[in-house]
C-alpha positions, 0 to 999 in steps of 0.5 A: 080404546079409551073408556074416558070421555073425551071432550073438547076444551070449551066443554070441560066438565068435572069428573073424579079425574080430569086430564087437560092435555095437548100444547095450547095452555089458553085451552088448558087455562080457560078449561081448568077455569071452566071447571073451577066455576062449575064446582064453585057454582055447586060448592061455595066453599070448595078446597082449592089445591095446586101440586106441581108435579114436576117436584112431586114428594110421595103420598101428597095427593093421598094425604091432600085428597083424604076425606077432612072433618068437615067433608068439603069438596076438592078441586085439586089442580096438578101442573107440569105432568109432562115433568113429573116424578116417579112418585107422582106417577106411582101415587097418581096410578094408586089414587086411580084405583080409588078415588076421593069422593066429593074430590076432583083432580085435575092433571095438566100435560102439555104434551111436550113429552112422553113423561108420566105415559103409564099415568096418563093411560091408565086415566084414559082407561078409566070410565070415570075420567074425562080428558078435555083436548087442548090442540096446537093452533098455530096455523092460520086454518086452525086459528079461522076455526077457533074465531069462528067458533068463538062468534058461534058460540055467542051466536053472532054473525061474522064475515069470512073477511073480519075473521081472517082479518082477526087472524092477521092481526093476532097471529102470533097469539091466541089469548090476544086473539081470543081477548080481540073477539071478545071486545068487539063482542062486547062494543058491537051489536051488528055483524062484525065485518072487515071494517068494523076489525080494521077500525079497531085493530087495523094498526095491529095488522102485520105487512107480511106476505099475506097481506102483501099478496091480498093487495096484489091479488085484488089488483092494488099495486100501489098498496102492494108495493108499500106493503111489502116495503114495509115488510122488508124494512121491518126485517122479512127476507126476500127468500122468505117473501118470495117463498111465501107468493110462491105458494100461493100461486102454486094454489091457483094454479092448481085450481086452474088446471083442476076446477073442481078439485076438491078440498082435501085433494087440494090439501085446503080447507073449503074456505081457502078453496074459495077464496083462491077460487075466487082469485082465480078470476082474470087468470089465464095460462099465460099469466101464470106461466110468466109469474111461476117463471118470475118466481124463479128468477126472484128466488135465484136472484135472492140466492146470490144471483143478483146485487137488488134482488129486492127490485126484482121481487117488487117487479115480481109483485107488480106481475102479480098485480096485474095477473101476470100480463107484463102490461 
């Protein structure tokens, strides 16, 4: 069992020995930062110094951390663990074993291998160390969370609608999307909603498959269909689309066969679950057999089966448009 605390990225704090681990480096970046104040706050004239672990030479951290004439306090900050060199790890498991007072030492590991494991469990060992965790968020579930935390974390009022909304906009990129929250925090006093991000960001919104589909869904077959035309010219393949409507139909079907299923039976989070609950409505059985069996037919006609499988996927979308009734 870990004797190290264990915090999350937006609670960073200083210790003797503070490893920053995991994949997101806006996490990581924005919890080394945090630190850096913090001690800064303290001690105005805190020693910054960076090591890359990666080309490491042996006794630099004890030297660098060695008590100076004056006593000034350290922050030493060491990048690229996940690559470094038998010597950083001997020096790094020597350091554990006595640490500078007045001294803080940061290690960065993405995560990406096993390099340095020893050093890292004998950090996550030790008492007097802290490891702050820096998760991939790369799926759209993962990404809602963080948005709704960083309108919490201001103490302000967000729709479930003006976060997804973030979310498509941003999808590809978590310090834009953090930056796009942040400036609307700034220029707005009211409750964020959907229009409020479209009037910012709406130019920023990707045509892929889940806009396409929120169309759809709401019954916008004009919309939809311009949506996706967008989407095929700007390079998205149908196979890939039509993947894509396939899932989400499977979703409500789902919940139409189970309507009280819960999240974690139904692998979706509570507000993915009502949201498609409430795309259930105007759905029968019929409806849903007509557009699972059209699926099929787009995903064969996209594997060779026809010359325009792109006609076939916008009669498709219009079948969805209108809840699977053929009129």
């Amino acid at each position: 069992m870990s004797a190290a605390r264990v915090l999350d990225w937006r609670k960073a704090a200083p210790a003797d020995v503070v490893l920053v681990s995991g994949p997101e480096e806006y996490f990581a970046s924005e919890a080394i930062r945090s630190i850096r104040e913090a001690l800064r706050a303290k001690h105005p004239s805190l020693e910054l110094n960076e090591v890359d672990a990666s080309d490491y030479q042996s006794g630099h951290l004890i030297n660098i951390a060695s008590p100076s004439l004056f006593a000034e306090p350290r922050l030493i900050v060491v990048s690229s663990v996940e690559k470094c060199t038998d010597a950083f790890i001997e020096d790094g498991k020597r350091y554990l074993g006595s640490p500078a007072p007045d001294t803080t030492v940061i290690l960065r590991h993405n995560g990406s291998s096993v390099r340095g494991k020893a050093l890292l469990e004998a950090v996550r060992a030790a008492d007097f160390c802290i490891e702050v965790l820096c998760p991939k968020t790369d799926k759209e579930p993962e990404r809602f969370k963080f948005v709704q935390a960083q309108f919490a974390n201001a103490k302000r009022q967000v729709t479930d609608g003006a976060i997804r909304a973030l979310v498509q906009a941003f999808s590809k990129d978590v310090p834009e999307l953090a930056q796009s929250v942040a400036q609307i925090l700034l220029d707005s006093s009211e409750t964020i909603t959907e229009e409020i991000v479209d009037r910012y960001y709406g130019g920023r919104v990707e045509a892929d498959v889940f806009k396409v589909l929120d169309a759809a869904l709401a019954g916008k077959a004009a919309e939809a269909l311009y949506l996706l035309r967008h989407a095929m010219a700007s390079g998205q393949e149908v196979i890939s689309l039509n993947a894509g409507f396939a899932s989400k139909i499977r979703q409500i079907a789902r919940i139409s066969a189970d309507p009280r299923i819960s999240p974690a039976a139904a692998n979706m989070s509570p507000w993915q679950l009502n949201r498609t609950r409430q795309e259930l409505q105007g759905w029968d059985d019929e409806g849903l057999g007509l557009v699972i069996q059209a699926l099929a037919d787009t995903d064969a006609a996209a594997k060779g089966g026809e010359r325009n499988p792109e006609l076939r996927l916008e009669q498709l979308l219009l079948l969805i448009s209108n809840k699977g009734r053929s009129r």
